[in-house]
N, C-alpha and C positions, 0 to 999 in steps of 0.2 A: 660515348665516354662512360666508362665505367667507374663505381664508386667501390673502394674497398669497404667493407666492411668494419667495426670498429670490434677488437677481441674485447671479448667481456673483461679482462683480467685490466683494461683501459678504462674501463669507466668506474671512479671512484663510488663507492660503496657508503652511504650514513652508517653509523654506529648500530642505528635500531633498524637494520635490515635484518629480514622483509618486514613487513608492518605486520601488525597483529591481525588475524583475522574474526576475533572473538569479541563477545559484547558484554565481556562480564564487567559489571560496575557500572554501567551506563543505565542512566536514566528514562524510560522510553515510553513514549504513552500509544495506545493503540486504540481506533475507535472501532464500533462494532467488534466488543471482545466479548458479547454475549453468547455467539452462537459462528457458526459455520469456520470460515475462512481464517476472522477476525479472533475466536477461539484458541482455534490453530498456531495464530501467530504467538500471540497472548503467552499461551503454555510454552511453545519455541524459546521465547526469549529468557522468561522466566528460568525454564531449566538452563538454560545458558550462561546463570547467574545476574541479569537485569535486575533492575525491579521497575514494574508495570505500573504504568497506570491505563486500568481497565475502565472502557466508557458503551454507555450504550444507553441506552432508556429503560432497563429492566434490571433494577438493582439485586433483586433473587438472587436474577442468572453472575451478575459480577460475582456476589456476597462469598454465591457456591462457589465457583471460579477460582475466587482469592482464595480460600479456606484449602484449596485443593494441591496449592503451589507451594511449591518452596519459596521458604524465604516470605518477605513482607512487603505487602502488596499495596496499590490504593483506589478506593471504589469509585469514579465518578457514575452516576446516574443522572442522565439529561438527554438534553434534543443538542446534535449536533449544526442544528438549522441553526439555534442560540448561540450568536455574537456573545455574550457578556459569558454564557457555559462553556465556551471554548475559552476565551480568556481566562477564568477562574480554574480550571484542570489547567494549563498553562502554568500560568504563575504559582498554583499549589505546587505543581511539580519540582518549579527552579526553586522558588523557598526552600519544601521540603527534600531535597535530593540535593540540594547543592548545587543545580544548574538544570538544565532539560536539555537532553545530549540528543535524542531521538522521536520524532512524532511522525509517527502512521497512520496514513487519514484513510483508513478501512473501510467504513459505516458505508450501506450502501442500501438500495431497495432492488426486489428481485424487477428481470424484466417483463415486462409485459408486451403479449402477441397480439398486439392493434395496428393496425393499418395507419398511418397519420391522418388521413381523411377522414377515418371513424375514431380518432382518438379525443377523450374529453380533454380540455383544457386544464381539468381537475388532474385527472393523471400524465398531464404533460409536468404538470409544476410538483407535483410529488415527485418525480423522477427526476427531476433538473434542481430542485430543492435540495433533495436530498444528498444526493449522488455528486453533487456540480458545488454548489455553494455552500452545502457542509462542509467540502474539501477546502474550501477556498478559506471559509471562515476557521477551519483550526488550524491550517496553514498560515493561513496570516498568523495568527496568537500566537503559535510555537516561533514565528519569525520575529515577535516581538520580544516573546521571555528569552530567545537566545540570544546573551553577550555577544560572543563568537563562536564560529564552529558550530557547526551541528546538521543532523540530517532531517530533513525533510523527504519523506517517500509518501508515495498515494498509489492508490490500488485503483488502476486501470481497468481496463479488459481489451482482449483484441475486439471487441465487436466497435471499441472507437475507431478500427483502424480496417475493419468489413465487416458491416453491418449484413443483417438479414432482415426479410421481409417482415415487415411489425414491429421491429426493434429500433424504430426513429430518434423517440426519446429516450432508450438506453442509450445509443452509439451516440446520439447529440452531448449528453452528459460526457461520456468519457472522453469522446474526443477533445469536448472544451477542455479537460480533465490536463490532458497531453499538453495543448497551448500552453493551460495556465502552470505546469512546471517548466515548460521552456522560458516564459516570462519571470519568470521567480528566480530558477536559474542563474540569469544576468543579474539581476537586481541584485539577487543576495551573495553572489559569488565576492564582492571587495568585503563581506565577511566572513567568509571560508565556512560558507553553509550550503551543503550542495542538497537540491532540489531533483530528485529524478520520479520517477513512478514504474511500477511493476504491471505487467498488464497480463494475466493469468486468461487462458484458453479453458477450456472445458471440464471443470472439476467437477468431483461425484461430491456435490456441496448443499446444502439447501436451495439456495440459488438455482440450480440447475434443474431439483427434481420435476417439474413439471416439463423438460425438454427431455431428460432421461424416460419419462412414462410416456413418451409418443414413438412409437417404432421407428415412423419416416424421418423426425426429425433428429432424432437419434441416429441413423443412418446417416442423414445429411453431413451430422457433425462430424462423427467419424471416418467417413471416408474422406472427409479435408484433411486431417493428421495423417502425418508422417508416421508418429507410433500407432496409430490406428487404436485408442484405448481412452477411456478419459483419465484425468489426471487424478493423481493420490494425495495423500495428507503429507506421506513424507517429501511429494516435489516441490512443493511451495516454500517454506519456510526459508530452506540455504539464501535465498538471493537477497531478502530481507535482511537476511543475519549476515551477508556480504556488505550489501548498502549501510550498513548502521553500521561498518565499523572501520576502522583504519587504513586497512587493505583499499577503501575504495575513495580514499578523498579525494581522490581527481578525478572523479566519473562522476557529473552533472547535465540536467540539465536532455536526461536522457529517458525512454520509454523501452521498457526492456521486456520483452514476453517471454512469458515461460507459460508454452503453448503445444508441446508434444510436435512441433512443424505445424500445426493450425494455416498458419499465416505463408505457409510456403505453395500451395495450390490454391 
């Protein structure tokens, strides 16, 4: 049985087609916007016309940050581990902005090459502290200060989705990472707040330099991509600035890699 196809010129069109794909006037907050990735986004959105709120534990690096932006910015300095520091960048945000339209729960710690059987306890909880229930806890907060609507994005990595030898507690973190947007997702969807996460392959980032200064392991990486190369400052930013805006309210609830084909071999 064959289905005919429906002509485009058949399906009624909204007034505001297509939706906007841009973030300008949106309120967004970003953590780990001191340094690397987090930076990266920080400046993205700001040129994009945003206004940020910039978080991290090294108010310096925000101070500098902000001063360097267009447009007027806001500094939080704190521990994203701090329930009541998530909630206060939160609710600053929807006071001061008028609402909180976007939070990026970026902040993260680099990984560390330990076997699980030789891993301290100390650096299992650093890494799941941080990485895992820092997301958890500004996610919750941003799902609190949001009325309705609004985007919720978290910065993955493919290593939650293949891990490498040593990388326990990183992929343990992100994977949780993945779950806990899928569970957010459902919950917050009868508010028209969509919950996804970006899951970034092998940037030339802080993050990475001590796998970029190992020949083999450098090697390892790159012969798993497709593009054979690690990724730029220009790749990352688009999908973030797709997820926070218009174009994308009906994509939740989902883990999206932007990974050069990483995850294809």
């Amino acid at each position: 049985m064959s289905v005919e196809p429906i002509p485009i010129t058949d399906i009624p069109l909204p007034d505001r087609f297509p939706l906007r794909s841009d973030v300008e006037g949106k309120s967004v907050v970003v953590t780990g916007a001191g340094r690397g990735l987090g930076r990266l986004l920080a400046v993205a959105f700001a040129r994009s016309g945003a206004t940020v709120g910039l978080v991290s534990r090294n108010e310096e690096q925000l101070t500098e940050l902000a001063r360097s932006l267009p447009g007027e910015h806001f500094v939080f300095a704190g521990d994203v581990r701090d329930a009541a520091f998530n909630m206060k960048v939160c609710e600053t945000m929807d006071r001061d902005c008028g609402g909180l339209d976007v939070f990026i729960a970026n902040a993260g710690v680099s990984p560390v090459l330990t076997k699980v059987e030789k891993m301290s306890p100390e650096t299992w909880d650093s890494i799941i502290s941080t990485n895992l229930t820092g997301a958890f806890l500004g996610a919750r907060a941003a799902a609190t200060a949001m009325r309705r609507e609004g985007r919720i994005i978290l910065t993955s990595s493919v290593i939650g989705q293949r891990s490498m030898v040593g990388l326990g507690a990183y992929a343990a973190s992100k994977a949780g990472m993945d779950a806990l947007v899928r569970t957010m997702a459902l919950e917050l969807g009868p508010r028209a707040i969509t919950v996804n996460a970006v899951a970034p392959g092998w940037f030339d980032s802080p993050l990475s330099a001590g796998f970029r200064g190992n020949d083999e392991l450098e090697e390892s990486i790159l012969s798993h991509s497709a593009l054979g190369r690690w990724g730029r400052a220009e790749d990352l930013p688009g999908i973030f600035l797709f997820l926070a805006s218009e174009s994308a309210q009906f994509i939740t609830g989902t883990v999206i890699p932007v990974d050069g084909g990483y995850l294809l071999q």
